[in-house]
C-alpha positions as CSV (number, residue, x, y, z in Angstrom):
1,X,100.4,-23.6,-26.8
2,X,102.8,-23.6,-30.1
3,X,101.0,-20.3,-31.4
4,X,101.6,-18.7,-27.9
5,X,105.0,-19.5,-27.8
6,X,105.5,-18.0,-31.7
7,X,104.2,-15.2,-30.3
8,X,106.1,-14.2,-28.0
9,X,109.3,-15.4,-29.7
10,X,108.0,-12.6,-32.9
11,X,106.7,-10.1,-30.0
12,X,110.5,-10.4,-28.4
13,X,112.2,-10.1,-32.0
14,X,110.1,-6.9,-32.1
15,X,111.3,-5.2,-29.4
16,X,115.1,-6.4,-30.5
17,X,114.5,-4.8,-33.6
18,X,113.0,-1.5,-31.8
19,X,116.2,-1.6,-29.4
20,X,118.1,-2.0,-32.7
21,X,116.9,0.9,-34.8
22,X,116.7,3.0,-31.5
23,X,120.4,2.6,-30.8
24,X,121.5,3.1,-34.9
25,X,119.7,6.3,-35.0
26,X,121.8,7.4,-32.1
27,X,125.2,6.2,-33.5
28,X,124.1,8.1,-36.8
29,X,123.3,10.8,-34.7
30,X,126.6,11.2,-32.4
31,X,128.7,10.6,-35.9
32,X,126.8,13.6,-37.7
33,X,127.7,16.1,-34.4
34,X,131.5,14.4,-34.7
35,X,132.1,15.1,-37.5
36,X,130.0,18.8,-37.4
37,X,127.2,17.7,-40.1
38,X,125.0,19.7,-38.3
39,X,122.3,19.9,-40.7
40,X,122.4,16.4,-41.3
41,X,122.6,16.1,-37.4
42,X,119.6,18.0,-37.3
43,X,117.3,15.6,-39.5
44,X,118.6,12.8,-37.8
45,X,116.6,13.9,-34.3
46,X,113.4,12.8,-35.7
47,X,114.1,9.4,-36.8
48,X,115.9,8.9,-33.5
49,X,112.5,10.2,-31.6
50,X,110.1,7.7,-33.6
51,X,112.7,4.6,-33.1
52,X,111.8,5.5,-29.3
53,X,115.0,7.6,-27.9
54,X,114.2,9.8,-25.3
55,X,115.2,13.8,-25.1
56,X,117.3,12.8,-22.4
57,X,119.5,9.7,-24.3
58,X,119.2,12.5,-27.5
59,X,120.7,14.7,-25.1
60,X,123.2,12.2,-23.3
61,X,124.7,11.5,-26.9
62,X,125.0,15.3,-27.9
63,X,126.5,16.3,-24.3
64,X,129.1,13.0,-24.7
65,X,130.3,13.7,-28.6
66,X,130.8,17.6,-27.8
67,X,133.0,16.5,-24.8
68,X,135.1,13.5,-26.9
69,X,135.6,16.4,-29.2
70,X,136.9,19.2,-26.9
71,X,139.1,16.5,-25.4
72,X,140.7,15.7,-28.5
73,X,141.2,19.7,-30.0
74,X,142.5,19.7,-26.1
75,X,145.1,17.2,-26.9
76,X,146.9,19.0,-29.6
């Protein structure tokens, strides 16, 4: 019963961690296209695949910073 329950404690922690990487490699991501390091930008789409993001969160993050942008050069 202890070793099950270390288990699935770790197992959880794993996922965490996944969740974790997942969502840096997208704030990486949206602050590369912010701040029009495309290249970098670019490179950053595979990491952001393997930590599990799908084409359409990669695509939800793209879509969002290009808008946050054109609403700012708006503004001025």
């Amino acid at each position: 019963m202890q070793e099950r329950l270390v288990f699935e404690e770790d197992e959880y922690q794993s996922i965490k961690a996944d969740e974790t990487l997942k969502a840096t490699a997208l704030i990486y991501l949206q602050d590369a296209i912010a701040n029009e390091r495309y290249e970098e930008a670019a490179e950053l789409l595979q990491p952001a695949k393997r930590f599990g993001a799908s084409k359409e969160e990669i695509a939800a993050v793209i879509a969002n910073t290009i808008v946050k942008r054109q609403n700012r050069i708006a503004r001025f």
